[in-house]
C-alpha positions as CSV (number, residue, x, y, z in Angstrom):
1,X,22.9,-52.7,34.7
2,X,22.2,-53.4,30.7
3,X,21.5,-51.5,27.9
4,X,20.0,-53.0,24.7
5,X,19.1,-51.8,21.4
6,X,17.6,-54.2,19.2
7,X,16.4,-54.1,15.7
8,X,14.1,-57.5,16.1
9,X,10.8,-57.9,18.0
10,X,11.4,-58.8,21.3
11,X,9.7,-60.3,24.4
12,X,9.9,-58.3,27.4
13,X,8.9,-60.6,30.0
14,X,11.5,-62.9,28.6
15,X,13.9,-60.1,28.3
16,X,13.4,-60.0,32.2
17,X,13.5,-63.7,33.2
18,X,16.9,-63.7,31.0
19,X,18.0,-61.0,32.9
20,X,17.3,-61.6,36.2
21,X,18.8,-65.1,35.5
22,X,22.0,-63.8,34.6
23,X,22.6,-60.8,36.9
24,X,24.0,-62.7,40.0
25,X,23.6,-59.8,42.5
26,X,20.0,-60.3,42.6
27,X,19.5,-63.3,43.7
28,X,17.5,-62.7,47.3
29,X,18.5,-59.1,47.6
30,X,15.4,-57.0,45.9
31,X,12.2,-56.5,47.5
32,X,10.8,-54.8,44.3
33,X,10.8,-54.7,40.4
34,X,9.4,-52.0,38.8
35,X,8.6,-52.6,35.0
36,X,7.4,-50.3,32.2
37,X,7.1,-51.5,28.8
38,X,5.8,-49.1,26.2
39,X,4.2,-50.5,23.1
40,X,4.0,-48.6,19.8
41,X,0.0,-47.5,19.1
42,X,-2.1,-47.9,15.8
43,X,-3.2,-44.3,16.5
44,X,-0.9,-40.3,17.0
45,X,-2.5,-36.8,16.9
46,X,-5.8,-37.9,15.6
47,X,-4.5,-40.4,12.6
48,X,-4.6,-43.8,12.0
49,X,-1.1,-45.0,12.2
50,X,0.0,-48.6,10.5
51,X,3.5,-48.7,11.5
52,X,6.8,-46.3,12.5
53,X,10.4,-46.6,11.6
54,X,12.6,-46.1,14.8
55,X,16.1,-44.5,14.1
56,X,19.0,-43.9,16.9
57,X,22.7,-42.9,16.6
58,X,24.7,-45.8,17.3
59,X,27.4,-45.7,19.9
60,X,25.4,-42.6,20.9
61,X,22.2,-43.6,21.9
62,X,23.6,-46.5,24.2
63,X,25.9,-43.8,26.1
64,X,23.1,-41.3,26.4
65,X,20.6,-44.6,28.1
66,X,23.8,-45.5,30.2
67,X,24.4,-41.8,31.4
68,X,20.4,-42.1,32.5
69,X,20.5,-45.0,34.5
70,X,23.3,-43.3,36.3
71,X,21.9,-40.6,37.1
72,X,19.0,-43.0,38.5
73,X,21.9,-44.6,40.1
74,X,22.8,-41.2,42.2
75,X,19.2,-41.0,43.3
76,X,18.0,-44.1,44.2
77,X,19.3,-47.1,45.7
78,X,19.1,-49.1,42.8
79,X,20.5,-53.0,42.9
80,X,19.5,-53.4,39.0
81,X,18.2,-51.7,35.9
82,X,17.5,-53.0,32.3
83,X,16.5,-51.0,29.6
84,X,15.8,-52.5,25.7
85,X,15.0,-50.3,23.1
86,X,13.4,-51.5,19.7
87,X,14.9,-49.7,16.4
88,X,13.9,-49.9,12.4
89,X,10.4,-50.9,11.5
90,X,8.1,-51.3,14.1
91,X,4.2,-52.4,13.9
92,X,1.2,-51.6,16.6
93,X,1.2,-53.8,19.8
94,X,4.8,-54.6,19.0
95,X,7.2,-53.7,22.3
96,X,8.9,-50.3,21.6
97,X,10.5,-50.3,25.1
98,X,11.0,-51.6,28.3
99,X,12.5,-50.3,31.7
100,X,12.6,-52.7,35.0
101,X,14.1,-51.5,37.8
102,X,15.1,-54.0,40.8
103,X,15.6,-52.6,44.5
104,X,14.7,-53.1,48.3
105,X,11.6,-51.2,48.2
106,X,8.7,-50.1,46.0
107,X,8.9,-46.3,46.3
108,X,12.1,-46.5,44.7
109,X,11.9,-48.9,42.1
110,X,8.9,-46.5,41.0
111,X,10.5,-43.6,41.2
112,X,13.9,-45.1,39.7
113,X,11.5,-46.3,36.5
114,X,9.9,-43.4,36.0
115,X,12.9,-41.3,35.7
116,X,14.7,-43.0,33.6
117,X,11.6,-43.9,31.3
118,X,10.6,-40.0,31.4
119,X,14.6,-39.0,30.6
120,X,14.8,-41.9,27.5
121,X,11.8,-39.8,26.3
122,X,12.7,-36.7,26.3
123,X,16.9,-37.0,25.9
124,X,17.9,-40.4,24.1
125,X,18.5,-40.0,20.3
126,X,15.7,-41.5,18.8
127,X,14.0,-40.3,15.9
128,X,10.5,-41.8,14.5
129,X,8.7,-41.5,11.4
130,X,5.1,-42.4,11.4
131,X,3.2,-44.4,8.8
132,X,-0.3,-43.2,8.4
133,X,-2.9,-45.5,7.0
134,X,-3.7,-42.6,4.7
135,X,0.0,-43.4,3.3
136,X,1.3,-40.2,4.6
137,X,4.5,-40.5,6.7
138,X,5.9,-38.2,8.8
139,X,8.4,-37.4,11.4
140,X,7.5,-37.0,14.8
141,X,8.8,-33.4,16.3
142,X,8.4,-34.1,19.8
143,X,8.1,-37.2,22.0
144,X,5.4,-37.6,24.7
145,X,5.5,-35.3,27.7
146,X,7.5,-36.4,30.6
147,X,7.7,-35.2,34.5
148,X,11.3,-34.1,34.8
């Protein structure tokens, strides 16, 4: 299992080669890899957004993403899990996020994903401030919906 907070652009797909690479216990033992990669939008509650600054609480944040995946862990029979998260100034179509699950079977790298993309959302100390093409910033108050 990884955790990553970055404060560069990164390539997920590379992010995921490097990974998978390195993490000797999955060489020939997942059937599945589930991957989610979220990508920050140009639009938010009916504005045109140009870019969003990304904060966390260091030391914090990575505890909170490592106390997710082991929940995930508890549930599903998970071989592997990566999760990156992109802080400081981000622009539209740059990766925000990215979750990949590795196991023996779909259903669960799905499932796995999902939660622990869903409780990122809604429990991981991040904080985003919006950058409106009108000029207008502002801090988002909630994040997206999840299913938990």
């Amino acid at each position: 299992m990884h955790i990553k907070i970055c404060a560069e652009a990164f390539d997920p797909w590379q992010e995921i080669q490097v990974h998978q690479h390195l993490a000797k216990d999955l060489a020939g033992k997942f059937g599945a890899t589930s991957v989610f990669i979220g990508t920050m939008r140009d639009f938010n509650d009916g504005d045109d957004v140009k870019g969003m600054t990304l904060e966390h609480y260091p030391g914090m944040t990575e505890k909170q993403l490592e106390k997710i995946v082991a929940e995930a862990l508890q549930q599903w029979p998970i071989i592997n899990a990566l999760v990156v998260h992109r802080v400081g100034d981000i622009l539209p179509n740059e990766p925000i996020v990215l979750v990949a699950v590795w196991t023996s079977h779909r259903g669960d790298a799905f499932d796995a994903s999902r939660y622990i993309m869903d409780a990122l959302k809604s429990r991981a100390p991040f904080w985003k401030k919006e950058r409106l093409k009108s000029q207008a910033e502002r801090w988002l108050v909630k994040n997206t919906d999840g299913y938990l």
